[in-house]
MARZAMAR-13982 format. One record per residue (C-alpha): z, x, y; residue in three letters; residue number from 1. Coordinates in steps of 0.02 Angstrom, whole numbers. Last residue first. Layout:
residues N
<pt z="Z" x="X" y="Y" r="ALA" k="NUM"/>
...
END
This chain:
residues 63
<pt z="-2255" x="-638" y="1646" r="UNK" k="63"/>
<pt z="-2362" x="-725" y="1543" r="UNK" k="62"/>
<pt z="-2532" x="-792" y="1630" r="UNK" k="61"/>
<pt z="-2611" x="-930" y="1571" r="UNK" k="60"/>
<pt z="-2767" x="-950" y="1541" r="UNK" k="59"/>
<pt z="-2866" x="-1128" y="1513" r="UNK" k="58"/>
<pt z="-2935" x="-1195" y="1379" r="UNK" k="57"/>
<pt z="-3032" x="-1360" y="1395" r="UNK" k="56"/>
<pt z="-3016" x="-1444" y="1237" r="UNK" k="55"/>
<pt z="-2978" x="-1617" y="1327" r="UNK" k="54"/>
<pt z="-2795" x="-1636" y="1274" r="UNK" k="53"/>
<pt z="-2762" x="-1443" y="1330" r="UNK" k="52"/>
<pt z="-2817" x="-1303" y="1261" r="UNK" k="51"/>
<pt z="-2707" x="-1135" y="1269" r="UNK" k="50"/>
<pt z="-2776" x="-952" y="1301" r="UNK" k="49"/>
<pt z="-2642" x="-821" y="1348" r="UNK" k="48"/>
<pt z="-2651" x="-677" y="1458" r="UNK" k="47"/>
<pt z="-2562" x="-509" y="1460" r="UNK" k="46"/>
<pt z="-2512" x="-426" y="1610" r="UNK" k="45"/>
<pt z="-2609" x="-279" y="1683" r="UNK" k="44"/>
<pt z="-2494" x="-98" y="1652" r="UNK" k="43"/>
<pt z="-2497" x="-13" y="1800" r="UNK" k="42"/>
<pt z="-2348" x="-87" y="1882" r="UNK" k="41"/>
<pt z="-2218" x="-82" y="1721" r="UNK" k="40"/>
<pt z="-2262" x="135" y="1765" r="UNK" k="39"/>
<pt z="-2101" x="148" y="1886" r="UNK" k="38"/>
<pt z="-2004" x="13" y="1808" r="UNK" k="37"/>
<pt z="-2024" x="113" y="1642" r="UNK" k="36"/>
<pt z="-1942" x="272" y="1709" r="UNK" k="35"/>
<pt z="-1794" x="247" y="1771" r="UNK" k="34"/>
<pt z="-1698" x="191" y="1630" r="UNK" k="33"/>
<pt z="-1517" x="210" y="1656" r="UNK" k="32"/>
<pt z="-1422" x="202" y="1488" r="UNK" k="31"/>
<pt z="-1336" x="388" y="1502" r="UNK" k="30"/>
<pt z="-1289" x="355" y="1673" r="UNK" k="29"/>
<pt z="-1123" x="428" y="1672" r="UNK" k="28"/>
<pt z="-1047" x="262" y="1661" r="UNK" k="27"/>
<pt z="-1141" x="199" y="1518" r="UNK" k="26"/>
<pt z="-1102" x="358" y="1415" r="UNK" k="25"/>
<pt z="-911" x="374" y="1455" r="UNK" k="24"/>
<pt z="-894" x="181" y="1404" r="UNK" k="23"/>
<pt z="-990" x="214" y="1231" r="UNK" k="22"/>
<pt z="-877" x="361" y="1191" r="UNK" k="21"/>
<pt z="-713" x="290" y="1233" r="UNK" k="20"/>
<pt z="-777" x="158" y="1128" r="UNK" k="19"/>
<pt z="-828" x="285" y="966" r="UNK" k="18"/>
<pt z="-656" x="362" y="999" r="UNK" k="17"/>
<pt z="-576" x="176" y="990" r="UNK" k="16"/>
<pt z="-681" x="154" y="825" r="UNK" k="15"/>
<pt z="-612" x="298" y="748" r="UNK" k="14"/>
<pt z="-437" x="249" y="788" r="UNK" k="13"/>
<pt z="-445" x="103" y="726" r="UNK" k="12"/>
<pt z="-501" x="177" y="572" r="UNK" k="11"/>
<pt z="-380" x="273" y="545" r="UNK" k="10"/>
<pt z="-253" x="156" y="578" r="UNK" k="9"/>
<pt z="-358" x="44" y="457" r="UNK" k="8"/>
<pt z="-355" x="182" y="316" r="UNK" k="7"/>
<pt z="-181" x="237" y="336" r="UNK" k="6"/>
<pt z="-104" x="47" y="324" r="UNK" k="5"/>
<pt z="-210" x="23" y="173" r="UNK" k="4"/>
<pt z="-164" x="208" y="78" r="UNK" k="3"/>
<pt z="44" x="137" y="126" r="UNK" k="2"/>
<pt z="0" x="0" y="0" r="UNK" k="1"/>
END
């Protein structure tokens, strides 16, 4: 019984360390992306065909 209370105080602990981790990480800027708003301009959007009741299809565009 005292192997279970080891384990999950163990893990706990683990799993703080990976959180610590995480938090550190986002706030130094580890997540930023500052790339792919930069080039999102160049790329054309994409376009969708749908028909209607009188099998006219028209394009929409999807943002």
């Amino acid at each position: 019984m005292s192997v279970i209370y080891l384990l999950i105080s163990v893990s706990i602990f683990v799993a703080i360390c990976f959180f610590i981790a995480f938090i550190i990480a986002v706030k130094t800027g580890q997540y930023d992306d500052d790339y792919t708003p930069s080039v999102r301009i160049l790329f054309d959007d994409e376009t969708k065909i749908t028909s209607q009741n009188n099998n006219s299809p028209i394009e929409e565009k999807q943002v």
